[in-house]
Jmol script that loads the backbone (N, CA, C; Angstrom):
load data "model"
ATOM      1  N   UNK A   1     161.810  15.891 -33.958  1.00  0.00           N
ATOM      2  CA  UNK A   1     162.534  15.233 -35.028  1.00  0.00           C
ATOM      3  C   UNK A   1     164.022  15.574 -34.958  1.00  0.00           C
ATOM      4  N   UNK A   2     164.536  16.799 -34.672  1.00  0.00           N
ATOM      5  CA  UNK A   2     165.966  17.218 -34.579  1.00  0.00           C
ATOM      6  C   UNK A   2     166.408  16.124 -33.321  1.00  0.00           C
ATOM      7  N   UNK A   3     165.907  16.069 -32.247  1.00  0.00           N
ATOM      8  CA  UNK A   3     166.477  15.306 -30.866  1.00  0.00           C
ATOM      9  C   UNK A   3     166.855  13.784 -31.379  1.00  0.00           C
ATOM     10  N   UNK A   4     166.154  13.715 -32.443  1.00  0.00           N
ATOM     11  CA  UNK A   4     166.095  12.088 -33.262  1.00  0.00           C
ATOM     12  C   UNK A   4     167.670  12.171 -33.938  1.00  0.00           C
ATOM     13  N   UNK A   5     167.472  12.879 -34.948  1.00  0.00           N
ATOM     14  CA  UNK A   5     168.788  13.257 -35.947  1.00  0.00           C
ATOM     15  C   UNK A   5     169.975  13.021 -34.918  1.00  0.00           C
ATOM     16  N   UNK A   6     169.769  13.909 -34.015  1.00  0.00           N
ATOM     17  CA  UNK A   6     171.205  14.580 -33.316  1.00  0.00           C
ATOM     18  C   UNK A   6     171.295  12.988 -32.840  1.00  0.00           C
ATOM     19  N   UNK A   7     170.746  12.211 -31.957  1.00  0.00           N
ATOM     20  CA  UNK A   7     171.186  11.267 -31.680  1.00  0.00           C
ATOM     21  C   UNK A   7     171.538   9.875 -32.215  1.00  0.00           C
ATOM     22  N   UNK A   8     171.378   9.967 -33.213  1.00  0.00           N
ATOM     23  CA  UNK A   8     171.473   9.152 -34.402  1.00  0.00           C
ATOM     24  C   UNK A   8     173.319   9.499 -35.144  1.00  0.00           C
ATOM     25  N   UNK A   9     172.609  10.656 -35.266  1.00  0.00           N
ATOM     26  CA  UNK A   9     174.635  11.321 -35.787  1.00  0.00           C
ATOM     27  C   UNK A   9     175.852  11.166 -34.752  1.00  0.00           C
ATOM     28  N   UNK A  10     175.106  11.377 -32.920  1.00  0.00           N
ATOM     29  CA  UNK A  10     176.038  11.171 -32.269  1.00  0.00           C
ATOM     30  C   UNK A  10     176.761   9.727 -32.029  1.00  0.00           C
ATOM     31  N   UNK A  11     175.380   8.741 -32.613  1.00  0.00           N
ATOM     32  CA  UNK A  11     176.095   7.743 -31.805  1.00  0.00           C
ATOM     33  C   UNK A  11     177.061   6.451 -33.203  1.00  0.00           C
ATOM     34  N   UNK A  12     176.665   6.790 -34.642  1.00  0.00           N
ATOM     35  CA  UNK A  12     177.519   6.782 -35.648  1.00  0.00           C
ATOM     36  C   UNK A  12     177.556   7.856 -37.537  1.00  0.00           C
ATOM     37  N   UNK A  13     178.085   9.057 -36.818  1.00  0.00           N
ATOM     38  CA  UNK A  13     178.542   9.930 -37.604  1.00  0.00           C
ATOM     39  C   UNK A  13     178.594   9.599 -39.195  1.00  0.00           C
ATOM     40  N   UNK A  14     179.396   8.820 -39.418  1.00  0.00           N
ATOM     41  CA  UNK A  14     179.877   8.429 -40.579  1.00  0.00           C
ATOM     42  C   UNK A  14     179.186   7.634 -41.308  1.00  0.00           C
ATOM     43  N   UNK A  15     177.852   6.302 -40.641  1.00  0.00           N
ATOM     44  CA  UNK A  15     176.742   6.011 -41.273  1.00  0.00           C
ATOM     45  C   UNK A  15     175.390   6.624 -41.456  1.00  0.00           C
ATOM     46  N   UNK A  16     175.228   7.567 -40.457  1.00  0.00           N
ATOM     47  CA  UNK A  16     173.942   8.158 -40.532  1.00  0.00           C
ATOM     48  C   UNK A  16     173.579   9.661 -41.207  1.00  0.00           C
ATOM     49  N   UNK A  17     174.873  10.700 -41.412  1.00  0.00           N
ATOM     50  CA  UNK A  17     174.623  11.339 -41.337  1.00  0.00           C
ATOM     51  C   UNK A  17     174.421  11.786 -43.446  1.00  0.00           C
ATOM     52  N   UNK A  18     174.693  10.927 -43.852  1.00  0.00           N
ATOM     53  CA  UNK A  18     174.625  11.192 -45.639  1.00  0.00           C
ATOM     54  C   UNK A  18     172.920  10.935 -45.888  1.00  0.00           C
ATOM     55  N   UNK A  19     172.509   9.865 -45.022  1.00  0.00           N
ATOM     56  CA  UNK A  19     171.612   9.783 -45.232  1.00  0.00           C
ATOM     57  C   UNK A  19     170.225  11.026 -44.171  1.00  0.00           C
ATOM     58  N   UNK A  20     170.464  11.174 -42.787  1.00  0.00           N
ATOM     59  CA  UNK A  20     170.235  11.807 -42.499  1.00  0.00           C
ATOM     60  C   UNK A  20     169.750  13.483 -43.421  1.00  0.00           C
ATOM     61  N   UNK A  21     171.287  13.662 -44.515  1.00  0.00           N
ATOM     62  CA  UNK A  21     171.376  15.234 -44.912  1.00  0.00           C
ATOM     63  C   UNK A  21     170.088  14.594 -46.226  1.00  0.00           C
ATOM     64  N   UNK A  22     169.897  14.253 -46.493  1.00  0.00           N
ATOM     65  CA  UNK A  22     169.361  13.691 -47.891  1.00  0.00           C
ATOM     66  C   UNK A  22     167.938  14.096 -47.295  1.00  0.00           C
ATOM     67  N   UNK A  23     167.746  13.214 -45.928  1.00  0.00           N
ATOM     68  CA  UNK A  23     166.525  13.516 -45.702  1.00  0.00           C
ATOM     69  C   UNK A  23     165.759  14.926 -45.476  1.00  0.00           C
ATOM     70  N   UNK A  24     166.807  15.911 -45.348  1.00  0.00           N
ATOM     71  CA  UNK A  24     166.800  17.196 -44.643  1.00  0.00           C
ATOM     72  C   UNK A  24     166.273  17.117 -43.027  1.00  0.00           C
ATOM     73  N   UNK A  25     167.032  16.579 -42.418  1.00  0.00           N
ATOM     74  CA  UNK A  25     166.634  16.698 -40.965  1.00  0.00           C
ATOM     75  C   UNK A  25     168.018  16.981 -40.018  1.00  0.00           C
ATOM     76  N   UNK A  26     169.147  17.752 -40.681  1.00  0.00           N
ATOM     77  CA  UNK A  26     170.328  18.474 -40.593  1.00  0.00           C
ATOM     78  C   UNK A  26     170.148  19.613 -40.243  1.00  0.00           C
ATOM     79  N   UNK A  27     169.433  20.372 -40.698  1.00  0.00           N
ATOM     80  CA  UNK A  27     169.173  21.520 -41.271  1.00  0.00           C
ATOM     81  C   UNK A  27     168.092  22.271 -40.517  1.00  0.00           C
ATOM     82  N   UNK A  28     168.339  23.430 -39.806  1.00  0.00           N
ATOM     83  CA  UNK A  28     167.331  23.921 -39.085  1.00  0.00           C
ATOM     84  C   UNK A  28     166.534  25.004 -39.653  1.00  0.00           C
ATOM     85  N   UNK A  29     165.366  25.005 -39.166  1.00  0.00           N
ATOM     86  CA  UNK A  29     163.982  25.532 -40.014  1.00  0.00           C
ATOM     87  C   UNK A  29     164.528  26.732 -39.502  1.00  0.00           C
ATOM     88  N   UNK A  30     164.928  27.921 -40.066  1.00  0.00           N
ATOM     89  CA  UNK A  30     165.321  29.245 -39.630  1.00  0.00           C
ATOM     90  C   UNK A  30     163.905  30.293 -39.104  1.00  0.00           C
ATOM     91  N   UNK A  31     162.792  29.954 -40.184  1.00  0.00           N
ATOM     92  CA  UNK A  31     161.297  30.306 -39.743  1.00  0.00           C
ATOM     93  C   UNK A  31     161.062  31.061 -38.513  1.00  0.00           C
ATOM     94  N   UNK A  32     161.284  32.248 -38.004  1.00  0.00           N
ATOM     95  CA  UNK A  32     160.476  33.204 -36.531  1.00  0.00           C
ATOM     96  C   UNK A  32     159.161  33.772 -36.838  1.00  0.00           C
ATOM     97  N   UNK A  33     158.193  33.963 -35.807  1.00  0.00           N
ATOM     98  CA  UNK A  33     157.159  34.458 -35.601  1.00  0.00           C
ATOM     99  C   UNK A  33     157.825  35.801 -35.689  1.00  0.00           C
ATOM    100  N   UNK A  34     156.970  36.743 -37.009  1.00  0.00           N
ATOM    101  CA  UNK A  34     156.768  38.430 -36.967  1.00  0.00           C
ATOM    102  C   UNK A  34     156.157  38.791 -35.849  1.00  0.00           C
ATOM    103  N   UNK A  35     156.910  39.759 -35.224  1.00  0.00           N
ATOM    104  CA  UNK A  35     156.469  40.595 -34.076  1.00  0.00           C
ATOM    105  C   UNK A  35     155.219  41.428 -34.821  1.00  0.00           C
ATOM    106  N   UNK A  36     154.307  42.013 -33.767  1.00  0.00           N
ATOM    107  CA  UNK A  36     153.486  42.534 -33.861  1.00  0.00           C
ATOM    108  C   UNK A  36     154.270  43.948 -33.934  1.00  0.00           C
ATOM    109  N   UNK A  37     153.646  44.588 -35.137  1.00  0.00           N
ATOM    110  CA  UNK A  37     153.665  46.266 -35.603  1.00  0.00           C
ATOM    111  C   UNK A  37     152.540  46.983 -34.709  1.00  0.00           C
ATOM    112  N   UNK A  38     153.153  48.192 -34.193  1.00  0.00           N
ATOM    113  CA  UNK A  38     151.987  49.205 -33.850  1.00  0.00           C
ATOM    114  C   UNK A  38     151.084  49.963 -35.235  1.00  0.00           C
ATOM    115  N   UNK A  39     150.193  50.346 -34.310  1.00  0.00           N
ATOM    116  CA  UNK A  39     149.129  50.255 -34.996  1.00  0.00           C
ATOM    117  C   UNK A  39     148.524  49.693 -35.908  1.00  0.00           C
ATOM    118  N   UNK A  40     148.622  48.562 -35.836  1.00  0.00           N
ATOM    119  CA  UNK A  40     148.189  47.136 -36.413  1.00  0.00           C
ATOM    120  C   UNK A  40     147.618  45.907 -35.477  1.00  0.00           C
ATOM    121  N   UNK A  41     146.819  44.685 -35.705  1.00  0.00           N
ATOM    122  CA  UNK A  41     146.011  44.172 -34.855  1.00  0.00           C
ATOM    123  C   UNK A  41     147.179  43.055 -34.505  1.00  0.00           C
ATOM    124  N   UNK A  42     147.705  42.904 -35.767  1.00  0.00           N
ATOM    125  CA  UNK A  42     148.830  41.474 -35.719  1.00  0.00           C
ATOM    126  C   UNK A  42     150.072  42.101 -36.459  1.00  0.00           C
ATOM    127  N   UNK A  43     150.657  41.121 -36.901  1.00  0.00           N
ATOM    128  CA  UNK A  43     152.024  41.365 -37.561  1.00  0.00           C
ATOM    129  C   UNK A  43     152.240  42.067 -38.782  1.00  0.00           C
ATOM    130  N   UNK A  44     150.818  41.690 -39.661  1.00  0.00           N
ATOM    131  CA  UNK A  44     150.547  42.472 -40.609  1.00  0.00           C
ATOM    132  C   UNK A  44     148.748  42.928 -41.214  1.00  0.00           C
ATOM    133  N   UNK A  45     148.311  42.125 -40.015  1.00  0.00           N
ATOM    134  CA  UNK A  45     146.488  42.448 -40.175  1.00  0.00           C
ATOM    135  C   UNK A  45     146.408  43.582 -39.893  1.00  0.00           C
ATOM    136  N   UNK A  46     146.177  45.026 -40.302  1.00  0.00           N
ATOM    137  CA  UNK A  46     145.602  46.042 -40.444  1.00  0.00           C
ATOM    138  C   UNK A  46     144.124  46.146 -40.394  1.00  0.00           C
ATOM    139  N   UNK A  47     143.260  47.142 -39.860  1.00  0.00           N
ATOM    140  CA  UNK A  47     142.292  47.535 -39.906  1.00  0.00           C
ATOM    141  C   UNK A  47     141.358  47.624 -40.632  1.00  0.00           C
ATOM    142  N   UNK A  48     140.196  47.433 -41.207  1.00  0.00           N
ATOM    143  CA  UNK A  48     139.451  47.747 -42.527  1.00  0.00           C
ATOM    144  C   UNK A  48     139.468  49.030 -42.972  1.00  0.00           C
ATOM    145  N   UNK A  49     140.019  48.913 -44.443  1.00  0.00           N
ATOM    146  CA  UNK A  49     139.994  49.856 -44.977  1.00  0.00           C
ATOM    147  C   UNK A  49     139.061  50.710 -45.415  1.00  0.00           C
ATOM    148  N   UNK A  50     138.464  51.959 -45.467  1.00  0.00           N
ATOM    149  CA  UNK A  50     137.152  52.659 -45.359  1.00  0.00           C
ATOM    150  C   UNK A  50     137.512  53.978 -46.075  1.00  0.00           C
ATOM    151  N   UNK A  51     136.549  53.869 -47.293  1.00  0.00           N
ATOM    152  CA  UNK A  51     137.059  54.979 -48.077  1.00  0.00           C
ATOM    153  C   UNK A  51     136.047  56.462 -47.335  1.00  0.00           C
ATOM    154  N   UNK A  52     135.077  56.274 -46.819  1.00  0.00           N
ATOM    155  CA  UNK A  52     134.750  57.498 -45.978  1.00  0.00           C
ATOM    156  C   UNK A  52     134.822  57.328 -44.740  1.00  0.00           C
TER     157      UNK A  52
END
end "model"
wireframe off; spacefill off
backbone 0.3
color backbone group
């Protein structure tokens, strides 16, 4: 969807891009995958907890 935007804005700026921002497709999803923690299975899945 961004490769869409960008070429749309490049090829007239001044009509596409008000509507473009409205749509939110300007705007990049900042969103990263959490690294995996040690001693942990995933990023934040921990082990079962076991009271004995």
């Amino acid at each position: 969807m961004e490769q869409v935007s960008n070429t749309l804005k490049r090829l007239s700026n001044r009509y596409f891009r008000p509507a473009l921002k409205r749509a939110g497709l300007l705007t990049r999803d900042a969103r990263m995958v959490e690294r995996k923690k040690p001693g942990l299975k995933k990023a934040r899945k921990a082990s079962q907890f076991s009271k004995r």
